[in-house]
C-alpha positions as CSV (number, residue, x, y, z in Angstrom):
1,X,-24.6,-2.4,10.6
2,X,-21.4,-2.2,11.6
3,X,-20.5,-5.5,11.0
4,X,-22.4,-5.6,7.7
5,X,-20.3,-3.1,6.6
6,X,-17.4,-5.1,7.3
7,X,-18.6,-7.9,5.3
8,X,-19.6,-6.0,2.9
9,X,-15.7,-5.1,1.8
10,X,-14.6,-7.6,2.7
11,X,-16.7,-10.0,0.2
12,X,-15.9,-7.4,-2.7
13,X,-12.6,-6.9,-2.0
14,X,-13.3,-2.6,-2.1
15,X,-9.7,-0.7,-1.3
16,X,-12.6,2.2,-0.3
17,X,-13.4,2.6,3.5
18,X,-16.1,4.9,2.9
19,X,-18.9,2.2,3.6
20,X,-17.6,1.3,7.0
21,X,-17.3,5.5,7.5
22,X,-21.0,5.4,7.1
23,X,-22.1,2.9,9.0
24,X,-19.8,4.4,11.8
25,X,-21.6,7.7,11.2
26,X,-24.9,6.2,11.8
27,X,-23.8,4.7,14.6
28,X,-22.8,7.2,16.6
29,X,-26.0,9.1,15.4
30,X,-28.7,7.0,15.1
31,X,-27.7,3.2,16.7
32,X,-25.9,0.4,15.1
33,X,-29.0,-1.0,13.9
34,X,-29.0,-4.3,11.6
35,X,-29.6,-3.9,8.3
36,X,-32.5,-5.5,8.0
37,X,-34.2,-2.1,10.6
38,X,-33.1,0.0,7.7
39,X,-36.3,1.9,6.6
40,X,-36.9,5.5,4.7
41,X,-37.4,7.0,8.5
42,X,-34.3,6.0,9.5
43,X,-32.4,7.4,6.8
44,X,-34.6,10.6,7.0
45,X,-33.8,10.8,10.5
46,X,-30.3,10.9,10.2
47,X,-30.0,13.1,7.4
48,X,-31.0,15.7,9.7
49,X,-29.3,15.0,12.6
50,X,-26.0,15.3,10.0
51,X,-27.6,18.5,8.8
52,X,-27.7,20.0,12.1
53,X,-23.7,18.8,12.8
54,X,-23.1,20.8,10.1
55,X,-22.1,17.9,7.7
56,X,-21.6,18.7,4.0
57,X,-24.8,17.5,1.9
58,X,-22.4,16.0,-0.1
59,X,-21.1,13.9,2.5
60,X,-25.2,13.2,4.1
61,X,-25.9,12.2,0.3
62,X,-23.1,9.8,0.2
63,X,-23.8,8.8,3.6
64,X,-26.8,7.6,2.4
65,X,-26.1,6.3,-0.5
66,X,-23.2,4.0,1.0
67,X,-26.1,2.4,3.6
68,X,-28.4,1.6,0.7
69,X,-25.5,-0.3,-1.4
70,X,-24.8,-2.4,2.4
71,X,-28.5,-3.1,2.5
72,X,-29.2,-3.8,-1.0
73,X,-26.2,-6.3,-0.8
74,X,-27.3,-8.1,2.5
75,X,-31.1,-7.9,2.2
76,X,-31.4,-8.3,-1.7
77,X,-34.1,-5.1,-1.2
78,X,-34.4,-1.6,-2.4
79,X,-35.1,1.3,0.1
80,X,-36.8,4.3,-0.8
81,X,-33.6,6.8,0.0
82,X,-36.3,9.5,1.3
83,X,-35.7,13.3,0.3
84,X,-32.6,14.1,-1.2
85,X,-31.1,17.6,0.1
86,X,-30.0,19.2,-2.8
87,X,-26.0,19.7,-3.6
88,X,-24.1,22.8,-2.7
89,X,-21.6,24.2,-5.3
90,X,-18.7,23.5,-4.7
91,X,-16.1,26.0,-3.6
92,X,-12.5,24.3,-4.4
93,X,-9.5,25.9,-2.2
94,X,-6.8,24.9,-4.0
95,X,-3.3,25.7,-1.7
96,X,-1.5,29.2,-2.4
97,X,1.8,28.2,-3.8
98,X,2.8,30.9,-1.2
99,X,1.9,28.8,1.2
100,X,3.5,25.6,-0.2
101,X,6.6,27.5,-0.2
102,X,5.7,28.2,3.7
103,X,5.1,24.7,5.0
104,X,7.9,22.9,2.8
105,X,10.7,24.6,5.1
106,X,8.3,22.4,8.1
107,X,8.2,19.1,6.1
108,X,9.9,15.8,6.3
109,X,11.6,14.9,3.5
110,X,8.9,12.1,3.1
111,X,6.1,14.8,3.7
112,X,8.2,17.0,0.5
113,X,7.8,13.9,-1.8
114,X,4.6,13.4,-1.1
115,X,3.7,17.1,-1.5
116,X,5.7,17.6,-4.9
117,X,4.2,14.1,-5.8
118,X,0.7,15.3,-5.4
119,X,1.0,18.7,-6.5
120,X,2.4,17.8,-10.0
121,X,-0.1,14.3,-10.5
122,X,-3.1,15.8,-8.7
123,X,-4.4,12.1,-7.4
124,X,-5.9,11.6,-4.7
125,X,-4.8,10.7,-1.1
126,X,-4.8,7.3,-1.5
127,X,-3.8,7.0,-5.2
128,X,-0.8,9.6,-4.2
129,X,0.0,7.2,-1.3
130,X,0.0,4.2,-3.4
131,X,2.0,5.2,-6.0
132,X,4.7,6.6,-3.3
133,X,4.6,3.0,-1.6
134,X,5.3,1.6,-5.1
135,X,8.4,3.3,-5.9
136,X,10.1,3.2,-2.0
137,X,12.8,1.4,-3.6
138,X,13.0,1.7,-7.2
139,X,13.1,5.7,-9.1
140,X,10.0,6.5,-11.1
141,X,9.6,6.3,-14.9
142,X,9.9,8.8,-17.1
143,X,5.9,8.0,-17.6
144,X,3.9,6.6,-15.1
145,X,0.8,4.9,-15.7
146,X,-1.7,4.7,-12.6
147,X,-5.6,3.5,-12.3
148,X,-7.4,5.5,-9.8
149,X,-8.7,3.4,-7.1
150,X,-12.0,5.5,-6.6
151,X,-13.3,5.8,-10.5
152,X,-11.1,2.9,-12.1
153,X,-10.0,5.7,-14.3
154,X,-6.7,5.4,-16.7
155,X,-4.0,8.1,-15.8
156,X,-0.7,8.5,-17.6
157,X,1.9,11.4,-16.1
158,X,5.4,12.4,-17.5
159,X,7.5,12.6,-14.9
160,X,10.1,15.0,-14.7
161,X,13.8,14.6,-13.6
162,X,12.9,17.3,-10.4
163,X,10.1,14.9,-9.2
164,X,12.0,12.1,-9.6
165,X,14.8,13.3,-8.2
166,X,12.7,14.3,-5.2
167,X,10.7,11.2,-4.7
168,X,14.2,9.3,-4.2
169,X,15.8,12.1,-1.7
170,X,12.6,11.5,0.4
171,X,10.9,7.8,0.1
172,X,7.6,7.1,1.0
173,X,7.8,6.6,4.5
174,X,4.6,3.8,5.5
175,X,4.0,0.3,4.1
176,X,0.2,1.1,3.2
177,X,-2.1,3.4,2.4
178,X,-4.1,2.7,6.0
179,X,-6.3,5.0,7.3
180,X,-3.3,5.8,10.4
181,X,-1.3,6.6,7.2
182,X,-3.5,9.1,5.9
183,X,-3.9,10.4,9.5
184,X,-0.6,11.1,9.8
185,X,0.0,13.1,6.6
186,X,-3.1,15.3,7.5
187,X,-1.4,15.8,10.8
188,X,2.2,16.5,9.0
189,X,-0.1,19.1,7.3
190,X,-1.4,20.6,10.0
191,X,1.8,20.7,12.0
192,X,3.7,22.8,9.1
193,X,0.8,24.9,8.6
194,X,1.1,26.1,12.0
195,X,4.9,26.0,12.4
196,X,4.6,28.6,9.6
197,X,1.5,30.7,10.7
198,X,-0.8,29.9,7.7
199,X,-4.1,28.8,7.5
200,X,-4.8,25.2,7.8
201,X,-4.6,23.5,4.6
202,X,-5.9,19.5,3.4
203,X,-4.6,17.2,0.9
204,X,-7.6,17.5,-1.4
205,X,-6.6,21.5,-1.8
206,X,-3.0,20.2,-3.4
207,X,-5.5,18.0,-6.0
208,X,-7.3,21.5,-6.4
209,X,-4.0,23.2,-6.8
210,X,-2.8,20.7,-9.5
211,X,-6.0,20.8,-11.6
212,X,-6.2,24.2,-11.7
213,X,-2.7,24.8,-12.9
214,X,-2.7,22.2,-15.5
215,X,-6.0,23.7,-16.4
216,X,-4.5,27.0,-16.7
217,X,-1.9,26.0,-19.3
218,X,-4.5,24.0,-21.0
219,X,-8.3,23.1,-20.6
220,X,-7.4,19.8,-21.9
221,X,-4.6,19.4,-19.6
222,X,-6.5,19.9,-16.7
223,X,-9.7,17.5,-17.7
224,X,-7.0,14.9,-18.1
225,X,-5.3,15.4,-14.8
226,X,-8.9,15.6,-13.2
227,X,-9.6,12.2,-14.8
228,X,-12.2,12.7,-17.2
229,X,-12.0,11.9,-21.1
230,X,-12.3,14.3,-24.0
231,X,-15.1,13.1,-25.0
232,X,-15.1,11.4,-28.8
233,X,-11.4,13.2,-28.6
234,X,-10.9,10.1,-26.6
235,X,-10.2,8.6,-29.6
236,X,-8.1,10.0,-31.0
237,X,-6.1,12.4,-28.5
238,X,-3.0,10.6,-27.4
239,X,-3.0,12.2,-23.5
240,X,0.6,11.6,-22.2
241,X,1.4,14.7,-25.6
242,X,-1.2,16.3,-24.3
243,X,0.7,16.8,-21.3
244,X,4.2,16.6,-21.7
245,X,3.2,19.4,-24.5
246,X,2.1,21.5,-21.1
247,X,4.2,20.4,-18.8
248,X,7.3,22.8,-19.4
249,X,4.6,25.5,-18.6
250,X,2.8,24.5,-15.3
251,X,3.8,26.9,-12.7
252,X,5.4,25.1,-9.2
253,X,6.2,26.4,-6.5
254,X,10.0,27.8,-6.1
255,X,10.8,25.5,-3.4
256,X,10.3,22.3,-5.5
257,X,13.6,23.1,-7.0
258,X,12.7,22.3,-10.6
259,X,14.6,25.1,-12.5
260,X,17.0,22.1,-13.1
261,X,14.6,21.0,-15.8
262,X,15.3,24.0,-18.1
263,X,17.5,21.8,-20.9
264,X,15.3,18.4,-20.3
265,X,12.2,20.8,-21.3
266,X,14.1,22.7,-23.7
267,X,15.1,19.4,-25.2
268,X,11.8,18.0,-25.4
269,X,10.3,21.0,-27.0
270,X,13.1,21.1,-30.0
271,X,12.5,18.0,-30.7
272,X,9.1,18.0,-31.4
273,X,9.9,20.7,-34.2
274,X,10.0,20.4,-38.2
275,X,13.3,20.4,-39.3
276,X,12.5,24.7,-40.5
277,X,11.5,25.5,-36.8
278,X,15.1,23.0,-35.8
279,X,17.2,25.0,-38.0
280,X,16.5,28.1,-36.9
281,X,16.8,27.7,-33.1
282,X,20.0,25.8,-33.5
283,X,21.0,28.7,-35.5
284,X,19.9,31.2,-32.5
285,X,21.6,29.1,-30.1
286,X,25.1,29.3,-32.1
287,X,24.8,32.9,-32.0
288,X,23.7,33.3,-28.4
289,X,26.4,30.8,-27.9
290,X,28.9,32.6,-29.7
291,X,28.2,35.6,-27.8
């Protein structure tokens, strides 16, 4: 199946690896059968061997999933899936920003983009990758615009001068966002984390940070980072004022530098006053000024 796999992405031109993961997976487990020897007992059969390697039943569910789409594809046939085990909560572990502060003393400067990068955006690995391989040689905007790769999902970020500034001293260092590539960020992870005695951290826990912290400043925030609408607010909520209305207040770690932003936020913020609210904090600022 293997093979199928292959053919598979290859004939719908899918940036996601995750069918070929799973034919790998049942591979190793069960035998790289043909499609066409896909049955229900096959399928039941290596949900539990997954089971017992302790897989996520997330991951057994997509597994699953992903070998049914390959079949479907080649064979033109349904296949009764078998048993579903049922989905555990999930238990995010967002990174400490202690521990951000830890590892960044470890880090390339390539590994620091890509950890402010992610951090601030929240996308995923291979949207964060992506976007980092886009702009090796050119700054970011002040806004950028980005369609997640996984749900096809709109996303719009301000950018602020820190981040931008940061993504320049350190550019992206590889040409793609290959599976080697993601390797070796997981391994520039693991390195630092151990360089500075903390636990093990992944990349989806700085996706877990992000969403949490925008979600902290504001509920919308965070549903907008995460990549899901607002609903009927969809249409009418402008999201990039949704978030650069938050953004000045999304705690970052001290070792992203960004204390430089004070006057671009500070900026921002008077300007989206009435001319009452203008008057009396230019007012305050000639007296503060004045000493």
């Amino acid at each position: 199946m293997i093979d199928e796999a292959r053919q598979y992405l290859a004939s719908r031109t899918i940036a996601r690896r995750e069918p070929l993961y799973s034919a790998n997976r049942l591979a190793r487990l069960i035998g790289d059968i043909p499609v066409s020897e896909l049955t229900t007992e096959t399928l039941t059969a290596l949900r539990a061997k997954m089971l017992a390697k302790g897989h996520a039943t997330r991951t057994v569910e997509s597994t699953i999933s992903d070998l049914l789409t390959i079949a479907q594809y080649h064979t033109g046939q349904s296949i009764n899936r078998g048993h579903r085990v049922k989905h555990e909560r999930p238990q995010p572990t967002p990174v400490k920003i202690d521990v951000v502060n830890a590892i960044w003393a470890h880090s390339t400067p390539w590994m620091q983009s890509w950890i402010a990068f992610t951090y601030w955006t929240g996308l995923r690995l291979t949207d964060s990758m992506r976007a980092l391989k886009e702009h090796k040689a050119k700054p970011l905007p002040e806004v950028l615009r980005w369609t997640a790769s996984k749900t096809g999902k709109n996303h719009v970020f301000p950018i602020p001068n820190w981040l931008r500034d940061r993504v320049q001293q350190g550019p992206y260092k590889f040409r793609t966002a290959s599976d080697f590539a993601k390797r070796q960020i997981r391994a520039a992870l693991h390195a630092a984390c151990l360089k500075s005695s903390c636990d093990i951290v992944l990349p989806k826990y700085f996706r877990q940070r992000a969403i949490t912290e925008w979600s902290i400043v504001n509920a919308s925030a965070g549903a907008l980072i995460h990549g899901r609408d607002l609903g009927i607010l969809s249409h009418y909520v402008d999201p990039l004022t949704v978030l650069e209305s938050a953004a000045p207040r999304v705690r970052l770690p001290a070792c992203f530098g960004a204390n430089q932003d004070c006057g671009e936020s500070l900026l921002r913020n008077f300007q989206r006053c009435d001319e009452q609210a203008k008057s009396i904090v230019a007012m305050t600022a000639e007296r503060l000024a004045a000493g």
